[in-house]
C-alpha positions in Angstrom: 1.9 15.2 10.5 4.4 12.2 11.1 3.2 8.5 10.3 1.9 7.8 13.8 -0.1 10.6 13.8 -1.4 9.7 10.6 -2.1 6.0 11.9 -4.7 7.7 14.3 -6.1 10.0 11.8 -6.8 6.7 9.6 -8.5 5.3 13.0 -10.7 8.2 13.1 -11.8 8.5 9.6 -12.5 4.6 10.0 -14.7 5.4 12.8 -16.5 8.2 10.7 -17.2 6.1 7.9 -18.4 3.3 10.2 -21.1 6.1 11.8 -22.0 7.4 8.5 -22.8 3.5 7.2 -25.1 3.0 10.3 -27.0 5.7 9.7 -27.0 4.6 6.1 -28.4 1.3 6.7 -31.2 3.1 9.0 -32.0 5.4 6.3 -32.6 2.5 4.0 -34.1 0.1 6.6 -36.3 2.7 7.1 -37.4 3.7 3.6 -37.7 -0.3 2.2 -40.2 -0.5 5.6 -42.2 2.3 3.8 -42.1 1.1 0.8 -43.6 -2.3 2.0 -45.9 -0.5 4.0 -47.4 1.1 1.3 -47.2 -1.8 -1.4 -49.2 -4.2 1.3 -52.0 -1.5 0.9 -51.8 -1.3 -2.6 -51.4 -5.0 -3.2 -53.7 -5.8 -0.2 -56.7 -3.7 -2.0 -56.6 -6.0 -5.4 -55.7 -9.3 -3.8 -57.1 -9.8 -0.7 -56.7 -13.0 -0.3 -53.5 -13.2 -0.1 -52.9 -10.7 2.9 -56.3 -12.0 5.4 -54.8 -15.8 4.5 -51.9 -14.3 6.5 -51.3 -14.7 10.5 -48.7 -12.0 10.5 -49.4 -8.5 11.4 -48.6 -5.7 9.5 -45.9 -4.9 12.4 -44.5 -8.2 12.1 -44.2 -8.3 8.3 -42.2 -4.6 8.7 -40.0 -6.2 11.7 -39.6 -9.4 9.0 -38.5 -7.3 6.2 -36.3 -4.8 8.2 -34.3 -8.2 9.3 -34.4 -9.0 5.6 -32.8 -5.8 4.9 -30.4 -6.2 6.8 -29.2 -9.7 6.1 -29.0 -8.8 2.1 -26.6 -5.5 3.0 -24.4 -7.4 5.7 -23.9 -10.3 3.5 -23.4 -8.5 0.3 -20.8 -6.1 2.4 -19.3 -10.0 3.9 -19.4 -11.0 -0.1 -17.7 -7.9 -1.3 -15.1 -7.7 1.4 -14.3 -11.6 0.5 -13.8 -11.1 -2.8 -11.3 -8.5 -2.4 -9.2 -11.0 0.4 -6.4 -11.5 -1.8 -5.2 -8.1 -1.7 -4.2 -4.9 -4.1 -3.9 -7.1 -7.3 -7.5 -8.3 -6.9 -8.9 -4.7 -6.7 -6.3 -3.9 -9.7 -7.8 -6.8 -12.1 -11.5 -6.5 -11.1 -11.2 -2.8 -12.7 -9.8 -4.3 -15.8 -6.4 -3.9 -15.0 -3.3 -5.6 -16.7 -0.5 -7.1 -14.8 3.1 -6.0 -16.2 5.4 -8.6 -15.4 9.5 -6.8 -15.7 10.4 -10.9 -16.7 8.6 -11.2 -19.8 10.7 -10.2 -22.4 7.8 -7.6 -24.2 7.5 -5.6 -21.0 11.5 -5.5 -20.5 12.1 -4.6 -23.8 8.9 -1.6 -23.6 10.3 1.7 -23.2 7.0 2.8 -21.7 6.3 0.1 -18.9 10.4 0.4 -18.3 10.0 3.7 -17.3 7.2 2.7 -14.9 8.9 0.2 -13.2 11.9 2.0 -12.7 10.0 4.7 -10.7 8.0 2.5 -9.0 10.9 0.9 -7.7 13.0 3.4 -7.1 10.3 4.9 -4.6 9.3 1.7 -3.5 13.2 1.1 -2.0 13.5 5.1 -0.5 10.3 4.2 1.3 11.5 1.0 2.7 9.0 -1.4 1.3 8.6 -4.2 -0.8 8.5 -3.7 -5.0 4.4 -3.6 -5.0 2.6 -5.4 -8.2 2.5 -3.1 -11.1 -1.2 -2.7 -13.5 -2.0 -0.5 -16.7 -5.9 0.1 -17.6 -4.5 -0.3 -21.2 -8.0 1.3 -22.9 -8.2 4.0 -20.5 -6.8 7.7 -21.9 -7.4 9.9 -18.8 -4.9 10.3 -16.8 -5.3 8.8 -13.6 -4.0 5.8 -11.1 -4.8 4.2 -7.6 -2.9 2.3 -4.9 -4.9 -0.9 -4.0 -4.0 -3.7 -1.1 -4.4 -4.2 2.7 -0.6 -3.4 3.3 2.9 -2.8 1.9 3.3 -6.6 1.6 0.3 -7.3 -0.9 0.1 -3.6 -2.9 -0.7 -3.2 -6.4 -0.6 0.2 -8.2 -2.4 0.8 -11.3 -2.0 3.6 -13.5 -3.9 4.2 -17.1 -2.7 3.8 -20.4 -2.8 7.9 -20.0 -0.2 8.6 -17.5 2.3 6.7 -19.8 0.9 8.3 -22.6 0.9 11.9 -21.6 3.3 12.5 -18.4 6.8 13.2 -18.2 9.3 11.4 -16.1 9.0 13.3 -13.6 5.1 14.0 -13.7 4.6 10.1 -13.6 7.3 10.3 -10.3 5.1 12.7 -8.8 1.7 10.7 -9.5 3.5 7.8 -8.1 5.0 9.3 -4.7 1.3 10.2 -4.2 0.1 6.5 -4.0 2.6 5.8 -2.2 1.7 8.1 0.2 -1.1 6.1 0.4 0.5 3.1 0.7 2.4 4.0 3.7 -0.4 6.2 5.6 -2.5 3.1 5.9 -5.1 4.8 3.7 -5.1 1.2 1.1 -7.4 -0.7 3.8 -9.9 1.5 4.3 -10.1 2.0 1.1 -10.7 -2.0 0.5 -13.0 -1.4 3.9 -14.8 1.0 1.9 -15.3 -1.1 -1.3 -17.4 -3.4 0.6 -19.5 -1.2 2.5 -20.4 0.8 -0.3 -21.2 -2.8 -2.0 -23.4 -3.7 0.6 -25.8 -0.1 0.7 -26.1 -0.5 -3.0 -27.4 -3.6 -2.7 -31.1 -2.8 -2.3 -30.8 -0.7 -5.7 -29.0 -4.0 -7.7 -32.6 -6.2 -6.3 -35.0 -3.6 -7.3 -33.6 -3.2 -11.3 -33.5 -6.7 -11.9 -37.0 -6.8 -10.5 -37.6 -4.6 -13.1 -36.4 -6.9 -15.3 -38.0 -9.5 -14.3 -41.3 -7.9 -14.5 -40.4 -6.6 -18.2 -40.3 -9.7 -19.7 -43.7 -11.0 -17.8 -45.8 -8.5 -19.0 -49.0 -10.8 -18.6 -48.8 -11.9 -15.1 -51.5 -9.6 -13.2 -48.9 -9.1 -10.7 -46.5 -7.5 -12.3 -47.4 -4.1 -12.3 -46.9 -4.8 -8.2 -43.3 -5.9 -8.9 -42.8 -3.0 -11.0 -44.0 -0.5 -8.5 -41.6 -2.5 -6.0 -39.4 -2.4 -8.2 -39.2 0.9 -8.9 -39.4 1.7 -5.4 -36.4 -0.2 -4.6 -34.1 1.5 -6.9 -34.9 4.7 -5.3 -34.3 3.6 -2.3 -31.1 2.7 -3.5 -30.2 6.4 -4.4 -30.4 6.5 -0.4 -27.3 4.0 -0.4 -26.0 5.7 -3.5 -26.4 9.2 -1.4 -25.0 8.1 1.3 -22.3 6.1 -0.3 -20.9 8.8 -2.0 -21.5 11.3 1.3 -19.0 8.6 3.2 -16.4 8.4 0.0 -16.5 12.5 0.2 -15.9 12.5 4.3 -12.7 10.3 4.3 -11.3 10.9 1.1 -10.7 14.6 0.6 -8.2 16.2 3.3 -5.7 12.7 2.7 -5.8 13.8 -1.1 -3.4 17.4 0.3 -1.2 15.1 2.3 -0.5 12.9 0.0 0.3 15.9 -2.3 2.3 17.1 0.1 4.2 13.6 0.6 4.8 13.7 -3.0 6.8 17.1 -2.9 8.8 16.3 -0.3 9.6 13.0 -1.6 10.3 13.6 -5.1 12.4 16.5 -4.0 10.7 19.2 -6.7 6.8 20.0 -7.3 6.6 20.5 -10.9 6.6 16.7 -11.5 2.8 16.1 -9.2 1.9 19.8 -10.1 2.3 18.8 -14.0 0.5 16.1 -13.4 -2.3 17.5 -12.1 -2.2 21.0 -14.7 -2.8 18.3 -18.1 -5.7 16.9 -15.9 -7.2 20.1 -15.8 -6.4 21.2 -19.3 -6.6 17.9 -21.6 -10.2 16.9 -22.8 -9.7 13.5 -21.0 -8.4 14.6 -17.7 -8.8 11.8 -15.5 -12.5 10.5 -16.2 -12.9 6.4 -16.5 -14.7 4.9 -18.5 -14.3 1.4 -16.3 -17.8 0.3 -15.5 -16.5 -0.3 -12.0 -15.1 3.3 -11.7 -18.2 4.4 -8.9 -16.9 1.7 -6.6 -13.5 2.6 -6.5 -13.7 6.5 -7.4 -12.0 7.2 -3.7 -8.9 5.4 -4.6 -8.4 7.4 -7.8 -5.5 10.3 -8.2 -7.9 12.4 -9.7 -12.0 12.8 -9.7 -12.3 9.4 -11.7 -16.4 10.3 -12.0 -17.0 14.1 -12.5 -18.8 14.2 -8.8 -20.6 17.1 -7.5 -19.0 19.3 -5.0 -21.1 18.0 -2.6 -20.1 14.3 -3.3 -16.4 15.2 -4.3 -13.8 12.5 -3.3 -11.0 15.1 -4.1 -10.5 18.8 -3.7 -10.8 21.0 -7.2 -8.1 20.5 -9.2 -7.0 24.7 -8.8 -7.1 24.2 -5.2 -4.6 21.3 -5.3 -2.2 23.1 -7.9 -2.4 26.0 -6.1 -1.0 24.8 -2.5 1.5 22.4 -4.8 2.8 25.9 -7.2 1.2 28.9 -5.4 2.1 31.2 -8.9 0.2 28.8 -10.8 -1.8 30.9 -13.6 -5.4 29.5 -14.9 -3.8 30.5 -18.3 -1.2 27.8 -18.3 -4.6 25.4 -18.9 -5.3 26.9 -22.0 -1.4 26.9 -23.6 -1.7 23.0 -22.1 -4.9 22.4 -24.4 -3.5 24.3 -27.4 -0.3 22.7 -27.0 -1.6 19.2 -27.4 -4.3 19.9 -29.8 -1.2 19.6 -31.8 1.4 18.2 -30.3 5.1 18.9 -31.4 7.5 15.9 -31.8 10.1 15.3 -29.4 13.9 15.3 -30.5 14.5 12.3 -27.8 11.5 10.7 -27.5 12.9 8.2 -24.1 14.1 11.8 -22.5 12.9 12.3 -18.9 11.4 15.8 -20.0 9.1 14.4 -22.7 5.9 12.0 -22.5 6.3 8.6 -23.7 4.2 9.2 -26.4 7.2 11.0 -27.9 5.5 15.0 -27.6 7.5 17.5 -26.2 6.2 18.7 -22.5 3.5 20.9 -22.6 5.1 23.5 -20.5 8.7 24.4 -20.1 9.5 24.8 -16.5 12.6 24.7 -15.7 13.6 21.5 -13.6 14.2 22.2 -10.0 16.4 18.9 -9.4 18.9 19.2 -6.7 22.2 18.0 -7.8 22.7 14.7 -6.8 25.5 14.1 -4.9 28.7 12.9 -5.6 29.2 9.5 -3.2 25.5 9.2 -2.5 25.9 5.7 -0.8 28.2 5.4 2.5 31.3 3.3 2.9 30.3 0.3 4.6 32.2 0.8 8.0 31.0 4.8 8.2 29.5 6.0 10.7 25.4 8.0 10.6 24.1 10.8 12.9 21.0 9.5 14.5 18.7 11.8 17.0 15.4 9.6 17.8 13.2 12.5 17.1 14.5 12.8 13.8 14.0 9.1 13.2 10.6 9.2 14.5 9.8 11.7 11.7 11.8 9.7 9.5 9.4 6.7 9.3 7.7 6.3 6.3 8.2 9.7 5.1 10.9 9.7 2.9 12.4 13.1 1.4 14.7 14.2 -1.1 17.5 12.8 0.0 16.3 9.1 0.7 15.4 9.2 -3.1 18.7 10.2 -4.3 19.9 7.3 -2.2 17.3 5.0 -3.7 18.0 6.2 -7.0 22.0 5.6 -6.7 21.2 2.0 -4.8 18.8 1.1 -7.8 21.5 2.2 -10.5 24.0 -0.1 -9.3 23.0 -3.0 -8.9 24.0 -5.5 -11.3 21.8 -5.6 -14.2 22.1 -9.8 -13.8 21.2 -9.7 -10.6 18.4 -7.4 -11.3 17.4 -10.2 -14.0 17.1 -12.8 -11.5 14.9 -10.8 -9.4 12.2 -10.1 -11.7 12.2 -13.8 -12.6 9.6 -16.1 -10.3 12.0 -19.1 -10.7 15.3 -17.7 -9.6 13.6 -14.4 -7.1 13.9 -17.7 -4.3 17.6 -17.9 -5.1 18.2 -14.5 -4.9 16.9 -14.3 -1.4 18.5 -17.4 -0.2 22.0 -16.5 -1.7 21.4 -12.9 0.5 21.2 -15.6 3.8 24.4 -17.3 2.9 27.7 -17.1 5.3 31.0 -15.7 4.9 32.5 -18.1 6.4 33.5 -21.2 4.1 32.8 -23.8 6.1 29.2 -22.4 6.9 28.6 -21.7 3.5 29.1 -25.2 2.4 27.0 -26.6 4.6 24.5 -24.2 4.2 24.5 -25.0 -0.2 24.3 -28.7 1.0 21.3 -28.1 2.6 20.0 -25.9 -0.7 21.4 -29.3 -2.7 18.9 -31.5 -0.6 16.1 -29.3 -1.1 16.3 -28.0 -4.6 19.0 -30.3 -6.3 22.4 -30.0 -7.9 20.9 -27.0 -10.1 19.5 -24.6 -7.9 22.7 -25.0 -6.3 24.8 -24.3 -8.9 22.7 -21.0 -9.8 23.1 -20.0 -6.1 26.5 -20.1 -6.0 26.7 -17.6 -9.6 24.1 -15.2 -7.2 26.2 -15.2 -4.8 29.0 -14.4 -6.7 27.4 -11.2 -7.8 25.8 -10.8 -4.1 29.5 -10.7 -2.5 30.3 -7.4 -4.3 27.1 -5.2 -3.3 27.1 -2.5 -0.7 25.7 -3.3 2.5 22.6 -0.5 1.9 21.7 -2.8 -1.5 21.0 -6.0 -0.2 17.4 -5.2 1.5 16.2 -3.1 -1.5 17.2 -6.4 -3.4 15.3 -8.4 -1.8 12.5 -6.0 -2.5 12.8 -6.1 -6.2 12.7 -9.9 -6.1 9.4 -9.6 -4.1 6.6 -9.3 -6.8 8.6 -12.5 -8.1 8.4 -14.1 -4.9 4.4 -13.3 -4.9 3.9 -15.4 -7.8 4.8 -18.7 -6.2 2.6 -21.2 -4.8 1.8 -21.4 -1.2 3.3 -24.5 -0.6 6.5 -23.5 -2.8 6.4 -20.7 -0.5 6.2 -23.0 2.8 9.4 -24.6 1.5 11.1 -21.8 0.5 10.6 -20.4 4.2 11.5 -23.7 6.0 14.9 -23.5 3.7 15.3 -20.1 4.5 14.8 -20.4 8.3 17.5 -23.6 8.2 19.9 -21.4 6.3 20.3 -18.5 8.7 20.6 -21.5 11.6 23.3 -23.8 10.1 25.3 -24.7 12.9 23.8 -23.1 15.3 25.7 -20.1 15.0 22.7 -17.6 13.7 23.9 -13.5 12.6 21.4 -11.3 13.6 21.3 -9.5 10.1 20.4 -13.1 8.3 17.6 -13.6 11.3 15.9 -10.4 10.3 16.1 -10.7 6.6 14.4 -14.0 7.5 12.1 -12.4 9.7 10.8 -10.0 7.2 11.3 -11.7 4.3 8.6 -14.4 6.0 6.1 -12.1 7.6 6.0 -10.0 4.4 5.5 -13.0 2.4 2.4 -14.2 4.9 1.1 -10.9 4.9 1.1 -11.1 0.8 -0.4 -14.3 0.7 -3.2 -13.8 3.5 -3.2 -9.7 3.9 -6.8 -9.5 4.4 -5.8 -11.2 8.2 -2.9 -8.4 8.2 -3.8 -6.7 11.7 -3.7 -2.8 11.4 -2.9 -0.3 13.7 -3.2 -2.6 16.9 -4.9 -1.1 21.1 -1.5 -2.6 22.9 -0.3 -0.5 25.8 3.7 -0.6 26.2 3.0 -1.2 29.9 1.7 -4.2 28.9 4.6 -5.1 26.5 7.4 -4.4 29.0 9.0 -7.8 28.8 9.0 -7.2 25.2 10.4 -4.1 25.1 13.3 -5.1 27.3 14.4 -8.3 25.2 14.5 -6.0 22.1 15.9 -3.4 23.3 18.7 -5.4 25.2 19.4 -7.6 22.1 20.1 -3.8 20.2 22.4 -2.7 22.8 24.3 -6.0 23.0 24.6 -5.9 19.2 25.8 -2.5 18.9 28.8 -3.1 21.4 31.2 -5.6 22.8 31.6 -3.7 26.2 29.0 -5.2 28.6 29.2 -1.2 30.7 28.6 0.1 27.2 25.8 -2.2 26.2 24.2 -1.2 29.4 24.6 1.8 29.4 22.5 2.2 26.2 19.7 -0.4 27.5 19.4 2.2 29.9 19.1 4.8 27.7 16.7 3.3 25.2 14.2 1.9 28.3 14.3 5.6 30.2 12.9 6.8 26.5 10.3 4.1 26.2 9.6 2.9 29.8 11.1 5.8 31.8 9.8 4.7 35.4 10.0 0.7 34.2 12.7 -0.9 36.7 14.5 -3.4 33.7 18.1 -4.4 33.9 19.8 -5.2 31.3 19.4 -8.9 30.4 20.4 -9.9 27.0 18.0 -13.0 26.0 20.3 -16.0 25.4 18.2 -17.6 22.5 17.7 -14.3 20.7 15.5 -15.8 18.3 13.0 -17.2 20.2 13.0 -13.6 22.3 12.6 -12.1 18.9 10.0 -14.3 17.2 8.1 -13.8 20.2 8.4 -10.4 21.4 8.0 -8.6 17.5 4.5 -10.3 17.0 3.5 -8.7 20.4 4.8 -5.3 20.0 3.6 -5.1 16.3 0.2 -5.1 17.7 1.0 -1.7 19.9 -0.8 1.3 19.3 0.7 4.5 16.9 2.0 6.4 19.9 3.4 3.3 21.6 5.3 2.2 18.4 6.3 5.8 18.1 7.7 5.7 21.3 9.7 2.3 20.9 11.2 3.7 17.9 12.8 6.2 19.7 14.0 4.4 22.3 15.6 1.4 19.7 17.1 5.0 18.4 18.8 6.1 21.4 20.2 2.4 22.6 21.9 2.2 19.0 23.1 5.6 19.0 24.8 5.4 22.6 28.0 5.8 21.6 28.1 8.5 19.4 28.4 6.9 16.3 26.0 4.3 14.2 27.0 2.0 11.7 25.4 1.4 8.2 25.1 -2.3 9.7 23.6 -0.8 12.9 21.3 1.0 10.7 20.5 -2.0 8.7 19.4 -4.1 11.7 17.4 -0.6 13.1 15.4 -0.6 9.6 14.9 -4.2 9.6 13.5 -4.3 13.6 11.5 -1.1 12.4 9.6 -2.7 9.5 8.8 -6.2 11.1 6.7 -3.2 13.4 5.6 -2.1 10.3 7.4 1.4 10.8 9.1 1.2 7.6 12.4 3.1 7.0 13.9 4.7 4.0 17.2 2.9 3.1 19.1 6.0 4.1 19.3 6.6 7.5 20.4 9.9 8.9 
């Protein structure tokens, strides 16, 4: 299943859950009507009074308190959702989790959260997507973690203190490929989605214990035995919510768990790492049970069963089911030799070796590695030249294989450990990405550190110029996943040192007029994933637009890729022709190359974000086949292709082939 398949099956597991919660509130509309029903009897017997002083009918006192209902579990849903606006870090620190920051000096220097972070970021650049937040549940030792956000541009993943403690390198690659999974299926905001609607049909249950509560500690008042009964009532009609919470967690969680397996294989380019993983959950007495008392809300986001749910209620598949399609020879035995290997644990001769845990024990099993070799010259020359087919591309889109990550890897290796430095730090991540926007040209450049000298000072200016320095000497393929790894940093700044930052940034790739089309879309993305970040719970997903209805759009971008891919006007033609016929085949467009190419682009990349899976799909393909025209595609060509691709939110691994 491609990405844009997988966008629709996220549509339709979002219109599941929103059935199942209707007929969830029913359920509990209907049972709270009961239980009123029957407490006015009761009640009405002793207290008389109180019920013939009343003008209401019993009808209307049911229609009253079904509207009552239904206020308390929309606007605790409303609350919950609001709470959980600001993104994947929000989720992360409501379940106790703790931010590691790469720029304070205790994290850099910590073999365990380096390791982490490496991995994180490595498969954070094959997938084409910016560095997310990284949490640790420090007091937590199952092993376990969760993806968290609305999108790319504001996720968070959290793994326990026991994946650092217990996992190998490549077991913690695997656990992290699978969120990722998640991160790029879309699967992160229904998941937030979720959240709130579970929230809101275990409301009734939260009112009726703290009536018991209340009705605890005023034993003497003659109508407290009432409250009680109400109260009690209430709570079980909260097992409804709770029934049906967990019934709606179990529909939508459970076949994404195999894909994202899946993902996790081909990505990491071996299974032993996830299939590791999941063996010591299955064999160590912790496995990967929280003890977080937020754990029920969030149990669907979880790697593993977080809860110890029935099979009727499970959120994921058994544990031998999902080793089994991961390492089809896999032998129940190999639990037990994990258990007895840990019940005493030997020590590790290289305690920060990628085949031992962090914790310093040697692995628990000794299967072989099943790396490929990585290659020799993983990273192209500059001016060389990529095979590109658009089907191929289409399937390329966030699904990243083996290959991507050996490219990730080697682009992450080599970039300059001071550069690197400046990245993870919140006050120089802004120069970092400026210096990325600077000219070649001299002239340009100098009026484009004038400008940085009138915004930021003398200072700023001088550290630019050291980045830039450093910036000059990068491969072309490195300064986008730079970028990313000076995102979290970039996170951490204010809005309205944000709103400069972007003003600057926009200025810089405009000095003189003269604007590169590689500087406008780092702009481009660096500024809509930086919106997204700061206000993701506005993020539109998968959008209804019809390419029919986006034909202008389609034309301008397309044209703008064929004009940029050749200096021949026949040739640029000939490849707007191409790319419309695989978009628009019966569309009658010539080719017209937008004279403002930013305005055409600011206006038509908005439009066409909002297109539906297939459409995108389709426009992906056709960008494809106007860039490839020729024969031949350049890593710059690529470059601008990733770029386009992600402002879509179709994110590309660095290495395009």
């Amino acid at each position: 299943m491609n990405f844009f398949a997988q966008q629709e099956r996220a549509r339709s597991q979002t219109r599941r859950m929103l059935v199942l919660f209707v007929l969830a509130v029913i359920c509990i509309v209907a049972a709270v009507d009961l239980v009123v029903a029957f407490a006015m009897g009761v009640m009405g017997r002793n207290r008389q009074d109180v019920y013939h002083a009343a003008s209401l009918s019993q009808t209307s006192v049911l229609i009253v308190t079904s509207l009552i209902v239904l206020g308390v579990i929309g606007f605790s849903m409303l609350y919950k959702i609001s709470t959980l606006r600001g993104g994947g870090g929000v989720v992360a620190r409501q379940l106790g989790a703790t931010l590691i920051d790469p720029h304070d000096p205790a994290v850099a220097t910590h073999f365990a959260y380096k390791r982490l972070r490496t991995v994180i970021e490595e498969i954070a650049i094959a997938s084409g997507v910016p560095v997310p937040e990284i949490y640790v549940l420090e007091n937590e030792s199952a092993i376990n973690a969760f993806a968290s956000g609305y999108t790319p541009s504001d996720a968070a993943i959290t793994v326990t203190q026991g994946c650092l403690d217990k996992l190998t390198r490549d077991e913690l690659q695997g656990v992290i490929a699978h969120e990722f999974s998640h991160v790029l299926n879309g699967d992160m905001r229904l998941n937030i989605r979720l959240m709130g609607v579970l929230f809101g049909i275990l409301a009734i249950a939260v009112i009726g214990g703290n009536m018991l509560q209340w009705s605890g500690r005023d034993r003497n008042n003659r109508d407290s035995n009432g409250q009680v009964l109400i109260g009690i009532a209430l709570v079980a009609v909260g097992w409804i919510g709770l029934f049906f919470g967990r019934l709606i967690k179990a529909g939508v969680s459970r076949q994404r768990e195999y894909l994202a397996d899946a993902s996790a294989v081909q990505f990491t380019r071996q299974s032993q790492g996830i299939a590791g993983a999941l063996k010591k959950i299955a064999g160590l007495a912790e496995g990967s049970q929280l003890q977080t008392p937020n754990r029920e809300e969030a149990s669907h986001m979880f790697f593993g069963d977080g809860i110890g749910y029935s099979a009727l209620f499970a959120t994921h598949p058994p544990l031998h089911k999902r080793i089994l399609a991961i390492d089809p020879r896999f032998n129940p035995r190999e639990l037990q030799d994990i258990a007895k290997a840990w019940s005493a644990p030997v020590p590790a001769m290289d305690a920060e070796g990628a085949e031992v845990s962090i914790s310093g024990f040697a692995p628990a099993t000794t299967t072989a590695r099943s790396h490929a070799p990585a290659p020799s010259n993983p990273l192209p020359r500059a001016d060389a030249s990529i095979a590109l087919t658009p089907k191929n591309m289409a399937i390329q889109v966030a699904h990243p294989d083996s290959d991507d990550y050996r490219a990730a890897n080697a682009i992450h290796a080599t970039i300059d450990d001071a550069l690197r430095a400046c990245a993870y730090s919140a006050e120089r991540a802004p120069h970092v990405v400026l210096a990325l926007a600077l000219d070649a040209d001299s002239e340009v450049r100098a009026g484009q550190l004038r400008l940085i000298e009138q915004y930021f000072g003398a200072a700023t200016r001088a550290s630019m110029q050291e980045i830039a320095a450093d910036i000059a000497r990068l491969h072309p393929l490195q300064r986008l996943p730079l970028a990313q790894l000076a995102f979290p940093a970039l996170r951490r700044r204010t809005r309205e040192e944000w709103q400069t930052f972007a003003t600057v940034l926009r200025q810089l790739v405009q000095t003189d007029g003269r604007i590169q089309l590689e500087k406008y879309c780092l702009a481009t993305l660096v500024r809509l994933q930086m919106i997204e970040a700061f206000e993701p719970a506005k993020t539109n997903a998968a959008g209804n637009g019809k390419l029919p209805d986006c034909a202008a759009e389609v034309a301008d971008v397309i044209a703008i890729v064929a004009r940029y891919g050749s200096d021949d006007v026949s040739e640029a033609t000939r490849a707007f022709q191409l790319g419309m016929n695989e978009v628009l085949p019966n569309a009658k467009a010539n080719y017209a190359p937008p004279e403002d190419f930013v305005r055409a682009l600011d206006r038509a990349l908005p439009k066409l974000d909002r297109l539906m899976p297939a459409g995108k799909e389709l426009l992906v393909c056709g960008l494809t086949r106007a860039i490839a025209a020729d024969g031949v595609v350049t890593v710059s060509e690529a470059e601008l292709l990733r770029t386009v691709c992600a402002a879509l939110h179709c994110p590309l691994p660095p290495q395009i082939a």
